[in-house]
Structure formats: C-alpha cells, structure tokens
N, C-alpha and C positions, 0 to 999 in steps of 0.2 A: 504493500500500500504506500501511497508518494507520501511524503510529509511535507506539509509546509509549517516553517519559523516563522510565528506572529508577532510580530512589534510592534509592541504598543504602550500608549500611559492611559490613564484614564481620564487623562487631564484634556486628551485630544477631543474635540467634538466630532474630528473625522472619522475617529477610531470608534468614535460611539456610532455615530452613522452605518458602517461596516460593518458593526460586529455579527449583527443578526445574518447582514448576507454571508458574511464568510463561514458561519458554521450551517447556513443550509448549504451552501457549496463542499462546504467540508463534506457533507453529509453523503455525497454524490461519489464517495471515495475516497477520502485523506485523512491524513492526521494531524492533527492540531496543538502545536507545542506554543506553549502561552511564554512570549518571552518581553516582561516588561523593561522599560527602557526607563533613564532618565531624559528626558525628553530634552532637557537646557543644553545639557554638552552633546547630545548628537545635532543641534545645531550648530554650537559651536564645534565643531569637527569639522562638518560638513554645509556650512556656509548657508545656514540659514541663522533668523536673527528672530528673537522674541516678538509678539504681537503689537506690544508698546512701541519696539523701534521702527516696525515696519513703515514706510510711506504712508500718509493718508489715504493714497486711491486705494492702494493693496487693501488697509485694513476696511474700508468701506465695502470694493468689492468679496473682498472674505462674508461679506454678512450678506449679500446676497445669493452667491452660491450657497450656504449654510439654508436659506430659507429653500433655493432648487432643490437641493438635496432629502431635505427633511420632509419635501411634498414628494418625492419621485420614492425616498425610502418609508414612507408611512411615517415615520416618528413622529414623536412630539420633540420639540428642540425649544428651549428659550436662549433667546441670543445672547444675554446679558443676566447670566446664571445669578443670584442671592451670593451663592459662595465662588467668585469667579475673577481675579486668579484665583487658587487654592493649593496648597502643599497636600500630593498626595500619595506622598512617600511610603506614609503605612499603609494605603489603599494598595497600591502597586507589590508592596513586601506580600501580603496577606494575599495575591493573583500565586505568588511566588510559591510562598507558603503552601498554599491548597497544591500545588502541580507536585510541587517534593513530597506531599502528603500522600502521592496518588488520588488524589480527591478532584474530580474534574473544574477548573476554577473559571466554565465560560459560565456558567448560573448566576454567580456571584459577581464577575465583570460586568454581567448584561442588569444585574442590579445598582451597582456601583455607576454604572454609567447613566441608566435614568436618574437616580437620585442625584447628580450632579446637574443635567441638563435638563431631565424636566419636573424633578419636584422638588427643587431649592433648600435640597440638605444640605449637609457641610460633610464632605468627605476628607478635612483633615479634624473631625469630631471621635472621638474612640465608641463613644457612646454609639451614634450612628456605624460605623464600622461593626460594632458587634452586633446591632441591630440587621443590617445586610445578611451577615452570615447565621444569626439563628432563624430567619425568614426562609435563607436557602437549608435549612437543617445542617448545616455543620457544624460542629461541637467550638464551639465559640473561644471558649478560655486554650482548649490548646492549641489553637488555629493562632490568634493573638500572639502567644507564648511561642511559638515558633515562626511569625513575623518577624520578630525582635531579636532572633540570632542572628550571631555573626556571618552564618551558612548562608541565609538568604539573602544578607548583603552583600556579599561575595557574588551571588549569580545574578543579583542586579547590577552589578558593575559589571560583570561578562558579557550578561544579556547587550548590556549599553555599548558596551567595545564589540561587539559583535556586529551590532547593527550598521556601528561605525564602519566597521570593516567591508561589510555587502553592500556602501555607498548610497544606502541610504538617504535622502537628504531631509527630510521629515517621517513623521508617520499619520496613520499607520502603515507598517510595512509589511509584505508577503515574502518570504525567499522560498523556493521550490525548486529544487537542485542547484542551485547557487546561484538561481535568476530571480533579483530582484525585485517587484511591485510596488511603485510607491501611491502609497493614497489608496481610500476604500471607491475610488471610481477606475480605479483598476478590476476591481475583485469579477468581472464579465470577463478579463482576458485572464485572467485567473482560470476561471474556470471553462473556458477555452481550454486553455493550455493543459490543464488534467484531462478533459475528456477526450484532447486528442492523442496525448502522450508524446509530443515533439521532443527532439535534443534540447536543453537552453538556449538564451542567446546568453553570449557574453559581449564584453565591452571591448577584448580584445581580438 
C-alpha cells in the first residue's frame, strides 16, 4: 500500500480545509502518517514569511481564496478565528503523541481543527485540548502525559526538518515516494497520482 507523509500544523486553515479530503482519498488506498511541523521555520527554510509580513494584496487575497475554498470544500471557516494567531505547540505534540501511541490521530486533528476555525476555542487552552480528546474517546491524562516528552519533541523537530528537506514551501504538504504536494488544492493530483501509480516526478 503507497504511503503518503502528511505535513501539517493545525495552525494552517489550509491544512484544515484538506484534511477531510485527504483521508477520503486516503481511503481509496494509502496510508497516512501524520507528521506535524513547526510551521515558522519551515518558512523560514524555505522562503516563505508569516501572515503579518506578507504584502497587503497577498494577505487580502489569502481571505478570499479561504472563502473559495471553504464553499467548494463544504466547511465552515471563520476568517478571523476568536483565538487566531495561536500557539499550538501542544495541539500538534498531542497529533504526535496519538501516532506513537498507535492511536489513529486524524479524529482528533479533524476536531482540533474545527475548534480553531469554526467554533472559536482556544487550542493553546489545556483544558480544551483534553476536552478534544475525551470527545474522541482517548484516555486523556496519558495522551497529555506523553505530549510532554522529550520523544515527541524530538519527532516534531524531525517531522519539521523533514518537511524542510522534501522542499516544501508551506503547508499542508503531501510526499508520496518523495514527490512533493504542496497545499490541500493539490490533494485531486494526489489522488490522480495513486490511482494511476506513475514513477514521481523529481526536480532533478
């Protein structure tokens, strides 16, 4: 079965937009390894800049693709989150957490991500975080309790230098034999690409 490397924060609106389609794509035949990112230095890696710095036109058109998007993928989106920026470092630990647990952690992202974008929680609240995960039935305190290791800092910083590496320049990102996707308006040639079974492309 193919696997595709999922990069992602939760912090992205694009990665929330995506997420549903990539696991019914998934669903079509692949496997799905959840690998969250720090989302700040894989811009700064790879040449992209925070929302703040961007141009005016950039950030203005960013809110109207967000409203495209959120009509063509069903969701509900608000543009201008309650908690938005937000740190959501133990959000992303805790995607971590659940994968090392064997515990499958798209339930729990695809809750983490409405609660940020369309019901004006706070996803750097602990209280909310363990709220997310007793909703999805996951045993709460040790889910938490192994967020907070050293372990799963480690593989967010991999995860993050990984992403860097497959050139990435934002997310969310797809790798699928070490061909790159970037953005969830990719996720059609996605799944293109699995159902035909091509060689990759590469850049070289």
């Amino acid at each position: 079965m193919a696997v595709v490397d999922y990069y992602y924060s939760l912090i992205s609106p694009w990665s929330y937009l995506g997420h549903d389609a990539l696991l019914a794509t998934a669903a079509a035949g692949a496997t799905i390894v959840h690998r969250p990112v720090r989302i700040f230095e894989l811009f700064a890696a790879n040449g992209a800049v925070p929302l703040p710095q961007r141009a005016p036109a950039r950030q203005r058109y960013r809110l109207i693709e967000l409203q495209r998007w959120r009509e063509q993928r069903g969701l509900p989106l608000n543009l201008q989150p309650a908690f938005y920026p937000v740190d959501v470092a133990d959000a992303d630990r805790i995607v971590i957490a659940l994968a090392g647990m064997e515990i499958d952690p798209s339930g729990f992202a695809g809750a983490a991500f409405r609660a940020l974008w369309a019901e004006e929680r706070n996803l750097a609240d602990r209280a909310t975080l363990a709220a997310l995960l007793d909703a999805c039935g996951h045993p709460v305190e040790a889910v938490l309790a192994a967020a907070a290791t050293e372990v799963v800092e480690e593989r967010y910083v991999a995860n993050t230098r990984a992403a860097i590496a497959a050139d990435l320049p934002g997310l969310p990102g797809y790798v699928l034999a070490g061909e790159p996707f970037w953005g969830q308006d990719r996720i059609e040639q996605l799944h293109v690409t699995l159902a035909g079974g091509r060689a990759p492309y590469g850049a070289g």
